[in-house]
mmCIF file of the N, C-alpha and C atoms, coordinates in Angstrom:
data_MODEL
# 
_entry.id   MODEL 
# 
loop_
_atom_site.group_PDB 
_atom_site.id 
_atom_site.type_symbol 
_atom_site.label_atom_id 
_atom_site.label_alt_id 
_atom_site.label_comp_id 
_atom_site.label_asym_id 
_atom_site.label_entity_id 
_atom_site.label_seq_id 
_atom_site.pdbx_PDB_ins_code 
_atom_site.Cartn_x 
_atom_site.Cartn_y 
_atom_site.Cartn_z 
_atom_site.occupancy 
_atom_site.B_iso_or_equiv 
_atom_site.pdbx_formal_charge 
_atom_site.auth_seq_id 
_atom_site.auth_comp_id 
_atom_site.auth_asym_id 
_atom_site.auth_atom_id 
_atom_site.pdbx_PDB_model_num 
ATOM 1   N N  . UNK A 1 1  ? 71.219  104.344 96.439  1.00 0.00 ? 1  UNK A N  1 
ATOM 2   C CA . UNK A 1 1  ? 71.756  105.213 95.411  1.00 0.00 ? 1  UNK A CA 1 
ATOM 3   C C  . UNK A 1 1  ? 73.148  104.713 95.024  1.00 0.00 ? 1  UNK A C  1 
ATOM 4   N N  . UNK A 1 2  ? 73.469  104.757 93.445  1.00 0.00 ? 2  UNK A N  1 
ATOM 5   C CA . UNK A 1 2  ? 74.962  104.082 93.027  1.00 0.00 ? 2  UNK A CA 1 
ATOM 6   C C  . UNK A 1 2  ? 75.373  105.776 92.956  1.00 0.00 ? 2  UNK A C  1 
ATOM 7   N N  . UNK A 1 3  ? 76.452  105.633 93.506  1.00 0.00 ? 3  UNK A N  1 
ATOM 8   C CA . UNK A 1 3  ? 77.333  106.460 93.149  1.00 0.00 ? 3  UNK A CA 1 
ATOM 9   C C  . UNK A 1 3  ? 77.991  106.752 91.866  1.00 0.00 ? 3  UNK A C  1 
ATOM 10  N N  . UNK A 1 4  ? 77.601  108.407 91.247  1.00 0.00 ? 4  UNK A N  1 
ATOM 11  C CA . UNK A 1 4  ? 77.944  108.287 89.985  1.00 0.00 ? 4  UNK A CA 1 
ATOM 12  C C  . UNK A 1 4  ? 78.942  108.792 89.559  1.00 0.00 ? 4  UNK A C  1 
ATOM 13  N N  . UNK A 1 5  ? 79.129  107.724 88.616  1.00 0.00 ? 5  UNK A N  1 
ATOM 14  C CA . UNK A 1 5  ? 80.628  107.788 87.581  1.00 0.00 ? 5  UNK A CA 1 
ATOM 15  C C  . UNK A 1 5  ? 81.705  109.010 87.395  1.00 0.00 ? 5  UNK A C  1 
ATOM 16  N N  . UNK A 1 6  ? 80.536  110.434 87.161  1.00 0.00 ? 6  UNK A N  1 
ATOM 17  C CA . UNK A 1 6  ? 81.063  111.545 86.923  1.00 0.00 ? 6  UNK A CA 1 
ATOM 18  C C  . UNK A 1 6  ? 81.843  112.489 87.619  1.00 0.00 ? 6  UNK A C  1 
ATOM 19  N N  . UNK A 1 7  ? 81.299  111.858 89.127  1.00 0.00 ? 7  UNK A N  1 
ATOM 20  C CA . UNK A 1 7  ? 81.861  112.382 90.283  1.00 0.00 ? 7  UNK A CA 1 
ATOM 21  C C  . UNK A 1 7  ? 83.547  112.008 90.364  1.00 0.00 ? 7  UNK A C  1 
ATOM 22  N N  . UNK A 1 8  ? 83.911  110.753 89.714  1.00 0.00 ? 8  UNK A N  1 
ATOM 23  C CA . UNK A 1 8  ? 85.272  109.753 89.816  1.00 0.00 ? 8  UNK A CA 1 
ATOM 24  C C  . UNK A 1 8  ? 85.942  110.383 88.854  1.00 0.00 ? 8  UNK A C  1 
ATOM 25  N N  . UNK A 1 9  ? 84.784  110.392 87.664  1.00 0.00 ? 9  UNK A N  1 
ATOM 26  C CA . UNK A 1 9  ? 85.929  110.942 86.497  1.00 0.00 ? 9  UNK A CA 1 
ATOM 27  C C  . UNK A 1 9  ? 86.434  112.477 86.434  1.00 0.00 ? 9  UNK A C  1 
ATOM 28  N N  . UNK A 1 10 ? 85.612  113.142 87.234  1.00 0.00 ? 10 UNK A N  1 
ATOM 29  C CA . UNK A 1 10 ? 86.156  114.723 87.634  1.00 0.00 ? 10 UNK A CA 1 
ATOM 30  C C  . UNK A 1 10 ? 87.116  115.060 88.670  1.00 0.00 ? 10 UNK A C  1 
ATOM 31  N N  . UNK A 1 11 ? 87.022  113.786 89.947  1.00 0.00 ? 11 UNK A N  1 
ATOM 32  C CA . UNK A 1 11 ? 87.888  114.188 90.893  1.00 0.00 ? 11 UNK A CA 1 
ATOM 33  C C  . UNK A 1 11 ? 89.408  114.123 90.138  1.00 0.00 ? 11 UNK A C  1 
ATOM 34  N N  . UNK A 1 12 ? 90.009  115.725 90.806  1.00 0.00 ? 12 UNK A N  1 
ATOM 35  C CA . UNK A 1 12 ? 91.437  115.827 90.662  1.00 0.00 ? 12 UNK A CA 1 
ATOM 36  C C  . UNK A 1 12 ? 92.319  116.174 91.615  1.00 0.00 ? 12 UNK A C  1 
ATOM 37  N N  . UNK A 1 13 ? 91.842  115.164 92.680  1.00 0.00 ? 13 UNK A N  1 
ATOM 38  C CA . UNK A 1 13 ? 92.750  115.239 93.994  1.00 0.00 ? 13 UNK A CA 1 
ATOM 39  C C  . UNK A 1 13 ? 93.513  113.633 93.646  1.00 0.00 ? 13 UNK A C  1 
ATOM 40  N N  . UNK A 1 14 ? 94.261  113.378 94.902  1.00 0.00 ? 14 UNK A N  1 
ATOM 41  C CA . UNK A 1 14 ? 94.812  112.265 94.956  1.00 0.00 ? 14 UNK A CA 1 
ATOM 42  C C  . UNK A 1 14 ? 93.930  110.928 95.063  1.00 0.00 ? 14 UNK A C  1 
ATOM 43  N N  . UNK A 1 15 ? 93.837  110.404 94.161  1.00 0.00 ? 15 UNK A N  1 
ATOM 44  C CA . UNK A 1 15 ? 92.951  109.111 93.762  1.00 0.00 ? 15 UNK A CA 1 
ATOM 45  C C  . UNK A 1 15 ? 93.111  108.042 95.128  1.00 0.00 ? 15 UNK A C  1 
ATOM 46  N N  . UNK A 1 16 ? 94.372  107.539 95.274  1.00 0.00 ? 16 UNK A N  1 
ATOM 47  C CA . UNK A 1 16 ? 95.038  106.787 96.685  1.00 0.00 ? 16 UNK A CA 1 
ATOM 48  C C  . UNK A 1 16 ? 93.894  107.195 97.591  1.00 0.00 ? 16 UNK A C  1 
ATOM 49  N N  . UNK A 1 17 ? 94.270  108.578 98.323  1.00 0.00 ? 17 UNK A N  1 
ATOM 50  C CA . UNK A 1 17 ? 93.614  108.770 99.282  1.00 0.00 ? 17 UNK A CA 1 
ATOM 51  C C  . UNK A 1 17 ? 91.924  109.093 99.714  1.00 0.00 ? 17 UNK A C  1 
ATOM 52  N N  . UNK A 1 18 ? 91.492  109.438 98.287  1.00 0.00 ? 18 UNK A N  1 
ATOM 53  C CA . UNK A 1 18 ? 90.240  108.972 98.806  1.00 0.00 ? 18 UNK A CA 1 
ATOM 54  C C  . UNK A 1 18 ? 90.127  107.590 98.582  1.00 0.00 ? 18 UNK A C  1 
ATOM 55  N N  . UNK A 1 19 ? 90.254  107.217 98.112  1.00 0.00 ? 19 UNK A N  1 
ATOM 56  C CA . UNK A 1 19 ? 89.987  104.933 98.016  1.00 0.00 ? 19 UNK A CA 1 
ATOM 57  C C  . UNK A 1 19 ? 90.034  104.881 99.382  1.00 0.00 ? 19 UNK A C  1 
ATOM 58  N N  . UNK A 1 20 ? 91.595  105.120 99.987  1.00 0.00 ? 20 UNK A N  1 
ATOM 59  C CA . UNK A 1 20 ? 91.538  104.664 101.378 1.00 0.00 ? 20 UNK A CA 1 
ATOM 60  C C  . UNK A 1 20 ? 90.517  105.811 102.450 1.00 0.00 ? 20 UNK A C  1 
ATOM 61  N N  . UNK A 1 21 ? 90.351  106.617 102.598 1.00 0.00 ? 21 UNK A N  1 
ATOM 62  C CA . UNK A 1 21 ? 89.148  107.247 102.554 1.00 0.00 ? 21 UNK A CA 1 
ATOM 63  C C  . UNK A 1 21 ? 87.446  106.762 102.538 1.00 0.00 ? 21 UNK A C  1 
ATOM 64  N N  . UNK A 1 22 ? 86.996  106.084 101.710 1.00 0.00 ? 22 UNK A N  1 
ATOM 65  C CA . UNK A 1 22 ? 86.422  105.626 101.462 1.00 0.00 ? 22 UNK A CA 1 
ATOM 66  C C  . UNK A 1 22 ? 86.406  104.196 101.523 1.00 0.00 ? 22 UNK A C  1 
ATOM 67  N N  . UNK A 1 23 ? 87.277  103.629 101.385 1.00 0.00 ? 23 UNK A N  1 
ATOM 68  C CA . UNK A 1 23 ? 87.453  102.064 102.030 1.00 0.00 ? 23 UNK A CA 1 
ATOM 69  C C  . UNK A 1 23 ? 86.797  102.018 103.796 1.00 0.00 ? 23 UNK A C  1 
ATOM 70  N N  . UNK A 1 24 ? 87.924  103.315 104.409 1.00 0.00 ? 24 UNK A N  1 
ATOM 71  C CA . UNK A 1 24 ? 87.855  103.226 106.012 1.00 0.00 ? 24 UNK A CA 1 
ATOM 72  C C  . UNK A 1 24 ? 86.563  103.529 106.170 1.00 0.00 ? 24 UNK A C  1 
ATOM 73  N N  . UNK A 1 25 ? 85.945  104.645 105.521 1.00 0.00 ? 25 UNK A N  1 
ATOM 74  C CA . UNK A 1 25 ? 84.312  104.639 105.893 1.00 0.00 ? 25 UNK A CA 1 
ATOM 75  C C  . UNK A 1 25 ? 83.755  103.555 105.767 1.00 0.00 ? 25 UNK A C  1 
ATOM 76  N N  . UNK A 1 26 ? 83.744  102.691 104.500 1.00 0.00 ? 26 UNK A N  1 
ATOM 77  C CA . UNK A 1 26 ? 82.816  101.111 104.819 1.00 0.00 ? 26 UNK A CA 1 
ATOM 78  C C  . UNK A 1 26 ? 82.804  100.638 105.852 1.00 0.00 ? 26 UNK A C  1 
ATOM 79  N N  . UNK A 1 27 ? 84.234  100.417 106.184 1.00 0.00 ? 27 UNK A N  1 
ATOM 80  C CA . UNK A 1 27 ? 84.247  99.451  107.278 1.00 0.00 ? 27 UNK A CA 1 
ATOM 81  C C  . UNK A 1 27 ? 83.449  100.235 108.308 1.00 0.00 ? 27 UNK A C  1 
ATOM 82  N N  . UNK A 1 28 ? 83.234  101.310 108.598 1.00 0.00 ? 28 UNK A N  1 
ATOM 83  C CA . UNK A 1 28 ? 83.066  102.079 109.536 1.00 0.00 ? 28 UNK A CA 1 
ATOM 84  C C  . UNK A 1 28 ? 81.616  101.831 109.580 1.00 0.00 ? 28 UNK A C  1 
ATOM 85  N N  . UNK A 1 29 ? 81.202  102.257 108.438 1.00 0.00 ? 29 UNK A N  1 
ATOM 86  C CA . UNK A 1 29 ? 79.325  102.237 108.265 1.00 0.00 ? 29 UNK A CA 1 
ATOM 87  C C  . UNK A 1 29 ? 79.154  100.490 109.071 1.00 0.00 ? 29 UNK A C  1 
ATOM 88  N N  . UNK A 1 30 ? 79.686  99.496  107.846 1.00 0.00 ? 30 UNK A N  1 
ATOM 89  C CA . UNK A 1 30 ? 79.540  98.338  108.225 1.00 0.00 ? 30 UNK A CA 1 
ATOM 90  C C  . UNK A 1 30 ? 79.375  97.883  110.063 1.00 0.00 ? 30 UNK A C  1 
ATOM 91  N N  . UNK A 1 31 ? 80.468  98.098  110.382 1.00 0.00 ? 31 UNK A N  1 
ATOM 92  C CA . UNK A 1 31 ? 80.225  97.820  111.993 1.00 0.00 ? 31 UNK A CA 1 
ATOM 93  C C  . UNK A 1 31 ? 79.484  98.485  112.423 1.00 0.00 ? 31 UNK A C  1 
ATOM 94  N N  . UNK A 1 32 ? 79.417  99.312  112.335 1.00 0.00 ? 32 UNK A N  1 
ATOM 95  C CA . UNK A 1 32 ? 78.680  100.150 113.265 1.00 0.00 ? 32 UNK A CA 1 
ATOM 96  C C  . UNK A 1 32 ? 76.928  100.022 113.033 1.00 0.00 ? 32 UNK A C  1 
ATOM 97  N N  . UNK A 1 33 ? 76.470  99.324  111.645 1.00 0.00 ? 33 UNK A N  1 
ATOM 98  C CA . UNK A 1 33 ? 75.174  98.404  111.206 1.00 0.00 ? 33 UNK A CA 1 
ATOM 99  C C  . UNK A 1 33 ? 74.557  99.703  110.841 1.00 0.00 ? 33 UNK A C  1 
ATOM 100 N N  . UNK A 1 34 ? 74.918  100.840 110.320 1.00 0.00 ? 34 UNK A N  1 
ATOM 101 C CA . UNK A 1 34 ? 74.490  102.311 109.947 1.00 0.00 ? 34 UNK A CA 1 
ATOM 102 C C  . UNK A 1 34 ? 73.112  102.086 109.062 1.00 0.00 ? 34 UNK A C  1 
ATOM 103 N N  . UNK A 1 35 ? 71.935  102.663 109.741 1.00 0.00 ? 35 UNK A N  1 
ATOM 104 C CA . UNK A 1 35 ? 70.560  102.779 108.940 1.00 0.00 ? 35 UNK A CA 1 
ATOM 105 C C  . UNK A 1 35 ? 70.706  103.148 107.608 1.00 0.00 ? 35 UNK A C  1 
ATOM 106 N N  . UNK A 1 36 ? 71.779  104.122 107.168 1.00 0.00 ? 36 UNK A N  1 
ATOM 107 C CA . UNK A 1 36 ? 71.921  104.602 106.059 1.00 0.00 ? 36 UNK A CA 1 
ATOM 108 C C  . UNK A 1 36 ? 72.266  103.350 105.010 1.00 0.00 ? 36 UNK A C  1 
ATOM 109 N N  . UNK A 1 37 ? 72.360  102.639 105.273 1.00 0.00 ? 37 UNK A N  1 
ATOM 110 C CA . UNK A 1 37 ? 72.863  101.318 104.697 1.00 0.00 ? 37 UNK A CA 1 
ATOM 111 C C  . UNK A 1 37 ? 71.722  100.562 103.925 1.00 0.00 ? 37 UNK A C  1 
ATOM 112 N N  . UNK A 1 38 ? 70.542  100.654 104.314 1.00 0.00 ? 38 UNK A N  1 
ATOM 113 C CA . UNK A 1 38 ? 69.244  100.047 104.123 1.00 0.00 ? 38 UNK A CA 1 
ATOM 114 C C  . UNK A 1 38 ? 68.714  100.906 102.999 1.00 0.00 ? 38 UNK A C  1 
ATOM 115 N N  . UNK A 1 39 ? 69.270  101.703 103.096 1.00 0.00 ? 39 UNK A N  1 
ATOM 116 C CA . UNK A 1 39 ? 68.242  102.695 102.360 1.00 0.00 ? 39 UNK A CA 1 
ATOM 117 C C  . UNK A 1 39 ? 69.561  103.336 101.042 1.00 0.00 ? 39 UNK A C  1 
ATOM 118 N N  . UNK A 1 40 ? 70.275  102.405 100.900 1.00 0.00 ? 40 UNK A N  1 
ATOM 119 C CA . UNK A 1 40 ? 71.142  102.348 100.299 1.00 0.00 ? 40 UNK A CA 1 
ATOM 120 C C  . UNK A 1 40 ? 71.409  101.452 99.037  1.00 0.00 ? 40 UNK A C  1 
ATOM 121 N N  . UNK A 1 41 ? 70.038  100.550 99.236  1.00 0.00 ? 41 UNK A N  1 
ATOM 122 C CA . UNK A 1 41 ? 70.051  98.955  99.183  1.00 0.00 ? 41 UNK A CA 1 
ATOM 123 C C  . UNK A 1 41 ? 70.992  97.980  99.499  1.00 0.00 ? 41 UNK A C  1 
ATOM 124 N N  . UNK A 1 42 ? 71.835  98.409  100.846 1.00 0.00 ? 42 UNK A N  1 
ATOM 125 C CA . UNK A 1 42 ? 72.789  97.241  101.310 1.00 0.00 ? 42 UNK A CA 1 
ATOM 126 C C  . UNK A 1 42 ? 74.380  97.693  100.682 1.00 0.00 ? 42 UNK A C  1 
ATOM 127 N N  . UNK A 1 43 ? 74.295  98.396  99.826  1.00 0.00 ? 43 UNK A N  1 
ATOM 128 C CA . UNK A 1 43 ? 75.675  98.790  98.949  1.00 0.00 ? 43 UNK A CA 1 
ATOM 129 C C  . UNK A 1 43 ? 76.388  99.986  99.888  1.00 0.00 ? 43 UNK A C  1 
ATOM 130 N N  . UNK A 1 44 ? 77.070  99.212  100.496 1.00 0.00 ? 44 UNK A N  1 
ATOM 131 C CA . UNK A 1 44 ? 77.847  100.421 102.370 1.00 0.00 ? 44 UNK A CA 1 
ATOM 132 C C  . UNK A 1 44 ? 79.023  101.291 101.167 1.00 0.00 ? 44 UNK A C  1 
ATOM 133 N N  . UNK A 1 45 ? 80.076  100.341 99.936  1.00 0.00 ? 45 UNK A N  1 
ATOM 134 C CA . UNK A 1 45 ? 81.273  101.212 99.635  1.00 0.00 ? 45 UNK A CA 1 
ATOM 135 C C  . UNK A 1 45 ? 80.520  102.280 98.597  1.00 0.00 ? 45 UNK A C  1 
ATOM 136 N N  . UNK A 1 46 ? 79.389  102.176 98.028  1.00 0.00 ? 46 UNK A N  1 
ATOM 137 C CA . UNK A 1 46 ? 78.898  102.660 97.711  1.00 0.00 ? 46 UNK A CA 1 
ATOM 138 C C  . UNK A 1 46 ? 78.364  104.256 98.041  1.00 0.00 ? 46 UNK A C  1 
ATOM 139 N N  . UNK A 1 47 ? 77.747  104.050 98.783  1.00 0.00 ? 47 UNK A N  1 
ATOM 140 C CA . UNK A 1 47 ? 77.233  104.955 100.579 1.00 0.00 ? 47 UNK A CA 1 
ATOM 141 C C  . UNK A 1 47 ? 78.372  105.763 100.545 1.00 0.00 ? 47 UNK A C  1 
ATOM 142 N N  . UNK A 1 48 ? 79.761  104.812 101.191 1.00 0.00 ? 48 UNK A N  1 
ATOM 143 C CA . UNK A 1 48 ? 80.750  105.487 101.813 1.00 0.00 ? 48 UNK A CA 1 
ATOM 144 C C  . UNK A 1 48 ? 81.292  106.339 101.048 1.00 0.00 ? 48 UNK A C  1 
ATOM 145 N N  . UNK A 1 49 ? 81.508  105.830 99.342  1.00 0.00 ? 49 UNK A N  1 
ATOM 146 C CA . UNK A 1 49 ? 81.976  106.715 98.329  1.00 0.00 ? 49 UNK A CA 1 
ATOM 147 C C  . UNK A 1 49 ? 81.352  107.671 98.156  1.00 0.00 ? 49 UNK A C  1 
ATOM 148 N N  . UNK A 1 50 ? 79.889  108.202 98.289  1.00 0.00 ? 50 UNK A N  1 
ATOM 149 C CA . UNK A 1 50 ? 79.038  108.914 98.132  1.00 0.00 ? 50 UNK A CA 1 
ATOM 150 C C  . UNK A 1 50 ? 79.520  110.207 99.227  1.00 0.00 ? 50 UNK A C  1 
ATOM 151 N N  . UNK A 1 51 ? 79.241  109.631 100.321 1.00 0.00 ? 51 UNK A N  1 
ATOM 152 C CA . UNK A 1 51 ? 79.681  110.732 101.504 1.00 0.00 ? 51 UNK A CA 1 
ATOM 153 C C  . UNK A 1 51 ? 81.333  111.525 101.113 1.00 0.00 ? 51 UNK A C  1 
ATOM 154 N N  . UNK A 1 52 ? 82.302  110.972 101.096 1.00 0.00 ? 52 UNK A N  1 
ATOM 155 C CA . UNK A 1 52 ? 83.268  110.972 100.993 1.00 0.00 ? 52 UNK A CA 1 
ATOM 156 C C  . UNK A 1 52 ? 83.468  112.141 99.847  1.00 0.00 ? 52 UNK A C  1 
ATOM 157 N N  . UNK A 1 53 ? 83.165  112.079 98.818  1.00 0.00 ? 53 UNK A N  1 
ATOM 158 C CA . UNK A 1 53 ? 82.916  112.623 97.466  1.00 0.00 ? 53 UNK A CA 1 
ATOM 159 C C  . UNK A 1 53 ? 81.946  113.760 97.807  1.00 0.00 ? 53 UNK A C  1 
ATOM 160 N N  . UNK A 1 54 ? 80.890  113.672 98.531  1.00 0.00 ? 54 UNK A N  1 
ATOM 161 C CA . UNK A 1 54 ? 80.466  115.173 98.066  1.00 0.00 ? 54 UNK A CA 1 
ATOM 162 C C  . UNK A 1 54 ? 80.369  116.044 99.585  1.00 0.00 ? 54 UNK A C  1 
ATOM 163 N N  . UNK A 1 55 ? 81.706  115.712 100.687 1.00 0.00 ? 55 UNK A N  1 
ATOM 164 C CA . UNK A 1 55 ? 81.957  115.883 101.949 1.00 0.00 ? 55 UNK A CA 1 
ATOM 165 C C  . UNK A 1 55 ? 81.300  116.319 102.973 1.00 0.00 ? 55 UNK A C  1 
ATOM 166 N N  . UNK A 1 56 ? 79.847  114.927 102.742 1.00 0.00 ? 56 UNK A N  1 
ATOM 167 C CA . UNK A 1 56 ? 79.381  114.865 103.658 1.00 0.00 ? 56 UNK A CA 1 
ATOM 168 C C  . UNK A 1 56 ? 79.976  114.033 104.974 1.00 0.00 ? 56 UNK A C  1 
ATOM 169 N N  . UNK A 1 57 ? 81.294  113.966 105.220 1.00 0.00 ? 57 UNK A N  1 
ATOM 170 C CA . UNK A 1 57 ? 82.005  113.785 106.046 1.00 0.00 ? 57 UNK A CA 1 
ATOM 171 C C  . UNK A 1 57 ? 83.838  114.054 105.878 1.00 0.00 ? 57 UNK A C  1 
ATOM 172 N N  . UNK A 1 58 ? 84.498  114.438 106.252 1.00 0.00 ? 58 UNK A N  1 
ATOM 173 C CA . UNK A 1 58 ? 85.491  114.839 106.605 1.00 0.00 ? 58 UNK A CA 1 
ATOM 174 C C  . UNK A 1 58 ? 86.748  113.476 106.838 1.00 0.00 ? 58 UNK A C  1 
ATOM 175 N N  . UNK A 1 59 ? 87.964  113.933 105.797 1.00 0.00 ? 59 UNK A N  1 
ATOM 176 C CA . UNK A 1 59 ? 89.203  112.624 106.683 1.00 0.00 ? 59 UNK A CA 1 
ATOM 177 C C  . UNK A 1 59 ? 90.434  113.708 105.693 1.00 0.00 ? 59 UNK A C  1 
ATOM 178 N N  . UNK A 1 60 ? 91.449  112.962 106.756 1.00 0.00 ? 60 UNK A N  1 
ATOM 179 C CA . UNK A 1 60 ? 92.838  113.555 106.946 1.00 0.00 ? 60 UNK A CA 1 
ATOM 180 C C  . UNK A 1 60 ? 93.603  112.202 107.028 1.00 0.00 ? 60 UNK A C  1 
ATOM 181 N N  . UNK A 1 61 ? 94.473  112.452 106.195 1.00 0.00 ? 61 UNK A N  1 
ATOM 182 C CA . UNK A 1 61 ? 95.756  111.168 105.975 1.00 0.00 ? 61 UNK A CA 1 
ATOM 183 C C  . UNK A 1 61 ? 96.912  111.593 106.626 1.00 0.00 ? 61 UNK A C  1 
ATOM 184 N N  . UNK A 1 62 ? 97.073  110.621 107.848 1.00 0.00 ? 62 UNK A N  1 
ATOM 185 C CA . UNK A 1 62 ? 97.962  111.003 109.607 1.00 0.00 ? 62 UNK A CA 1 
ATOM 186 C C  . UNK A 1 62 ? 99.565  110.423 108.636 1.00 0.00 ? 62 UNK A C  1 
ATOM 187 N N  . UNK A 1 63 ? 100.459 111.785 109.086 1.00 0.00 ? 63 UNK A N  1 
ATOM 188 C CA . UNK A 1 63 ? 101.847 111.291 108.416 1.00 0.00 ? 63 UNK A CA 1 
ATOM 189 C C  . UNK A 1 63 ? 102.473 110.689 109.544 1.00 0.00 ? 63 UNK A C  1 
ATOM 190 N N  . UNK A 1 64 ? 102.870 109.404 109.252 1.00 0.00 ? 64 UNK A N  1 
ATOM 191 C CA . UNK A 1 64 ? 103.925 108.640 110.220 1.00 0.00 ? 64 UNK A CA 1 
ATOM 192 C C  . UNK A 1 64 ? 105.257 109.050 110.303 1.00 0.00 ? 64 UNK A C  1 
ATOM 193 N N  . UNK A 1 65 ? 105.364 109.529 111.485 1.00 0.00 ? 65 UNK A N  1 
ATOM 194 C CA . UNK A 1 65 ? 107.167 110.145 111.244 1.00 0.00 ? 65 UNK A CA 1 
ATOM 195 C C  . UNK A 1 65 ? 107.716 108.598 111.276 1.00 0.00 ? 65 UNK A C  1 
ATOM 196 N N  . UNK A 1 66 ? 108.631 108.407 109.942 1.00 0.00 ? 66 UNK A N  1 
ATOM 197 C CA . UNK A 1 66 ? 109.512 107.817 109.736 1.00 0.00 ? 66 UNK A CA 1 
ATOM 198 C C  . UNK A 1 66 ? 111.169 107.992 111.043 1.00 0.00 ? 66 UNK A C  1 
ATOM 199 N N  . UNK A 1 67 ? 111.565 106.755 111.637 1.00 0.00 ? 67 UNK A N  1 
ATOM 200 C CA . UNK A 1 67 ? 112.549 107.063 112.831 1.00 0.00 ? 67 UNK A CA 1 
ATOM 201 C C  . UNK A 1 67 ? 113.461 106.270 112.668 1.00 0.00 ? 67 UNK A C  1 
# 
């Protein structure tokens, strides 16, 4: 499944943080060789954008105390 367009052009949260959001899930699916991937046709940022977007998984952006 491609992830669709409409979903990108409606989000009105912070753009940054889901990318990185969704970046970290690839990598995540990727290693980890996730079945969901296959059935994806191989397209993981795809996948990951998908989950991410309609929160079928959960992320939080960790503030670095500056020292």
């Amino acid at each position: 499944m491609i992830f669709p367009l409409e979903k990108l052009i409606e989000y009105k949260s912070n753009m940054y943080e889901i990318t990185c959001a969704a970046s970290r899930r690839a990598y995540q699916l990727s290693m980890l060789r996730d079945p969901e991937i296959e059935g994806n046709d191989g397209k993981v940022v795809s996948l990951a954008a998908q989950q991410v977007f309609t929160k079928e998984i959960d992320f939080r952006i960790e503030e670095i105390p500056v020292t």
